[in-house]
N, C-alpha and C positions, 0 to 999 in steps of 0.2 A: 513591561513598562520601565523593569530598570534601569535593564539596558537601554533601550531607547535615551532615559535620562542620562546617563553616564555619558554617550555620545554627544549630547548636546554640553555640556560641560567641558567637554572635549578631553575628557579623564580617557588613555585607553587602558583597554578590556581586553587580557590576555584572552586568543582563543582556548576552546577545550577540544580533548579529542578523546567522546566517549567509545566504550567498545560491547558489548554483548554477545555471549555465543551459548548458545541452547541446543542440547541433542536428546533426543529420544529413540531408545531401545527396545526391542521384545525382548522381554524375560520375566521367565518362570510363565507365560502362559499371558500376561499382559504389556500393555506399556510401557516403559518406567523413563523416569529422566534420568538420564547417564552421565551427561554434563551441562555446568551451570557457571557462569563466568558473567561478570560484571565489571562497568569500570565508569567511574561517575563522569558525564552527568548521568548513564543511564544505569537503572536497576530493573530487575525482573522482578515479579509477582509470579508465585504460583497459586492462583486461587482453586479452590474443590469445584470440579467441572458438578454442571446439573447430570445428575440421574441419567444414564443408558446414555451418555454422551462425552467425548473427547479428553483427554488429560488438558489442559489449557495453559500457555504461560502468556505473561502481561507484560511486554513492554515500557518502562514510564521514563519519562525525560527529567529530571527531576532541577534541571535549570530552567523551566520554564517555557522555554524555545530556545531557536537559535541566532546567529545574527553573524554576519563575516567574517570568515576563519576559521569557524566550528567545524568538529567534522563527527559523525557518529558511522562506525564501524558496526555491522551486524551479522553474525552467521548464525543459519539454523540449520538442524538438520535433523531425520529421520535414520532407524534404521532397518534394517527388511524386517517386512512385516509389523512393524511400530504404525503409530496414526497420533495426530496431535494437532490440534492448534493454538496457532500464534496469530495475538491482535497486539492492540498498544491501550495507553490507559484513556488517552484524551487526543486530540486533535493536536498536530504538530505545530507551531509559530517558528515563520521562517520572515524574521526581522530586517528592517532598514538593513544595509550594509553602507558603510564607508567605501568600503571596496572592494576587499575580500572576495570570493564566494564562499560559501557552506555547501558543505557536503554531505550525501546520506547513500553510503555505498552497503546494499544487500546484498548475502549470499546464501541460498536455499540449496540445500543437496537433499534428495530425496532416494533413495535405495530402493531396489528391487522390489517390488511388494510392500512397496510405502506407502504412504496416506500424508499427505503436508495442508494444512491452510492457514495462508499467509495474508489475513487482513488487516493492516493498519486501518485507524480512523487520519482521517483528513490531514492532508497540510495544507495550512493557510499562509500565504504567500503575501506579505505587506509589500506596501507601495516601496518602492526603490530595494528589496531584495537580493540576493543572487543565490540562488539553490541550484547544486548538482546534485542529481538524485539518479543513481545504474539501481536496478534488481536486474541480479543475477539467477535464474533459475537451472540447476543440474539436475536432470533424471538419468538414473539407470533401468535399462532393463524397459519392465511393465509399471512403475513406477507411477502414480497419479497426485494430483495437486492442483487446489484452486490458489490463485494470487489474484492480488490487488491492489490500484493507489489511488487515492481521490488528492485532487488540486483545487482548490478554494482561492478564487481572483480576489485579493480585499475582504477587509472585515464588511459588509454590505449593511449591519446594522448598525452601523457609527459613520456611514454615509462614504466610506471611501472605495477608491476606484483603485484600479492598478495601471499605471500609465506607461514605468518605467523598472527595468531590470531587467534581471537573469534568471530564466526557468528553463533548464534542462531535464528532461523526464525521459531516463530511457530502460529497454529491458534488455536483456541475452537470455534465450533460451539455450540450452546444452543437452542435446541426450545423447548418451553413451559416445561424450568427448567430442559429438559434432555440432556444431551451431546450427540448429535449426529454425529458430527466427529470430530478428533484431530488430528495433524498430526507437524511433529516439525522435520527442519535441521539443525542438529549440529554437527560443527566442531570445532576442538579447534588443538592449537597450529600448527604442521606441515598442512599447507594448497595446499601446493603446488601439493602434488602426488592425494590428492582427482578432486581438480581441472582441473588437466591433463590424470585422468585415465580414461579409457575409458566404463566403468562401473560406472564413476562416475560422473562427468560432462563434461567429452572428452574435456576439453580444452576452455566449453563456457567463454564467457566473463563478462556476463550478464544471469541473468534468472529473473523469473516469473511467481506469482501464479493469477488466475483469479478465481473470485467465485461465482456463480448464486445457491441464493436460494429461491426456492418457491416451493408451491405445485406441480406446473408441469413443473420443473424445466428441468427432464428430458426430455421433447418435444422440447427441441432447441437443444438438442445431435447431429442431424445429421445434422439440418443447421448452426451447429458454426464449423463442422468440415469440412463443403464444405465451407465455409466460412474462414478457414484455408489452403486452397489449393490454389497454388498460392502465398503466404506470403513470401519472398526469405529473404534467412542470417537465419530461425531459424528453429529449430526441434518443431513440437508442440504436445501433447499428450491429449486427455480431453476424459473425464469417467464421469456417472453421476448414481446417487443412492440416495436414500432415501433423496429428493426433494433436494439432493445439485448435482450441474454440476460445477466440477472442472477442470480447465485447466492447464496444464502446457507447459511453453516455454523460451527454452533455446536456446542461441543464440553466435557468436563467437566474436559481435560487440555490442554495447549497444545501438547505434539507430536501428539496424535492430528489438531488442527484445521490444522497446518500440516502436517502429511504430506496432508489431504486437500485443501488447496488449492494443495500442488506437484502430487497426482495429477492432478486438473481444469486445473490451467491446461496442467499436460502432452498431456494430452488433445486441449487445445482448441489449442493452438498446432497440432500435429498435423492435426487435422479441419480445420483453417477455415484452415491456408498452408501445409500441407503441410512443417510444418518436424520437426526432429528431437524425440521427446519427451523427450529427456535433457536435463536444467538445467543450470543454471552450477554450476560447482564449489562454488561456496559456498551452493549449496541443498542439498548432499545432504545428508540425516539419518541 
């Protein structure tokens, strides 16, 4: 809200350009964090993961959101044989712009005999925005990892819509230095008739990409999709090939579409390492 104020003042608002980078190692027989790098607006949280479950590190924005010219810089990474997850603290704000666009460029490298999952909570995208958003994912080897991003059209409890701006959403996959899939939504200026068409996102409110990649990635196809039945408020679609199992789901409410992409990624952590299906604290709804 301050920023929003400040614009209207017409005061400007130097951009920022936060940075974070997180590595995790095996040694002596477990996990450990190797390196930790911060640079404001964003800081990391390492809270004590639950019992028989993942080392954890937290994400936080600690500006608030963003707003035109901001840019936040991320890298994570794994390293053989290490396992960790990365979420964030809260739901991202990706503010009015003047003009500018904001940036949120990820980069996940995952090692041989890795374990990575990359959930952020939501970015909420205000009316006249411009967000450029790349995840980068690198595997090596046998290397596995779930990702993820949810997009929230408008605050929908304060009655507003999304008509207008810039939403760029795209991903790179990389193993072993080859691009194996790409895939990028972009909109710009009039938002409104994509948003509402029915070939296009029929009116959701919210969507959502989920990402499983390993070797045999594709053997959890047909129990994430029985595992999407049942899911109420979202459409869901998921396809898998050449060791990536991508999901999509879109949704007319924004908790219905993140209640279904905590269910799946629950699932999937689950199926494909055997780990606990219960999230971190700060994903329960």
């Amino acid at each position: 809200m301050a920023d929003n104020h400040l614009q209207a003042l017409g005061t400007k608002k130097v951009a920022v350009h936060g940075a974070a980078t997180v590595r995790f190692e095996h040694r002596h027989g477990a996990t450990r964090l190797a390196t930790l790098y911060h640079h404001d607006p964003l800081r990391v949280l390492l809270p004590d993961p639950r019992a028989g479950d993942l080392p954890v590190a937290v994400l936080v924005t600690t500006s608030g959101g963003l707003v035109g010219g901001d840019r936040l810089d991320i890298a994570l990474s794994v390293g053989a044989g290490a396992a960790a997850l990365v979420t964030t603290q809260a739901a991202e704000k990706v503010y009015r712009s003047a003009g500018p666009d904001c940036r949120i460029d990820t980069r996940v490298t995952v090692e041989a005999g890795g374990w990575l999952e990359w959930m952020p909570q939501e970015a909420i995208v205000f009316e006249g925005s411009r967000l450029r958003r790349l995840t980068r994912l690198e595997l090596e080897g046998d290397a596995r990892l779930i990702a993820g991003e949810m997009l929230v059209f408008g605050r929908a409890a304060f009655g507003e819509t999304v008509s207008r701006g810039l939403v760029r959403d795209a991903w790179e996959v990389v193993h072993d230095g080859r691009l194996a899939w790409a895939d990028a939504l972009h909109m710009d200026g009039d938002l409104a008739d994509t948003l509402a068409h029915p070939a296009g996102f029929g009116g959701a409110g919210a969507c959502a990409t989920l990402l499983h990649a390993a070797p045999d990635a594709g053997t959890h196809l047909d129990s994430l999709r029985a595992a999407a039945e049942g899911l109420e408020g979202v459409r869901i679609g998921a396809t898998a090939f050449d060791g990536l199992l991508v999901t999509r789901i879109l949704g007319g409410e924004a908790l219905a579409v993140r209640r279904a992409y905590a269910a799946l990624w629950s699932h999937l952590r689950s199926a494909a390492a055997g780990l606990p299906t219960r999230l971190p604290r700060l994903w329960e709804v």
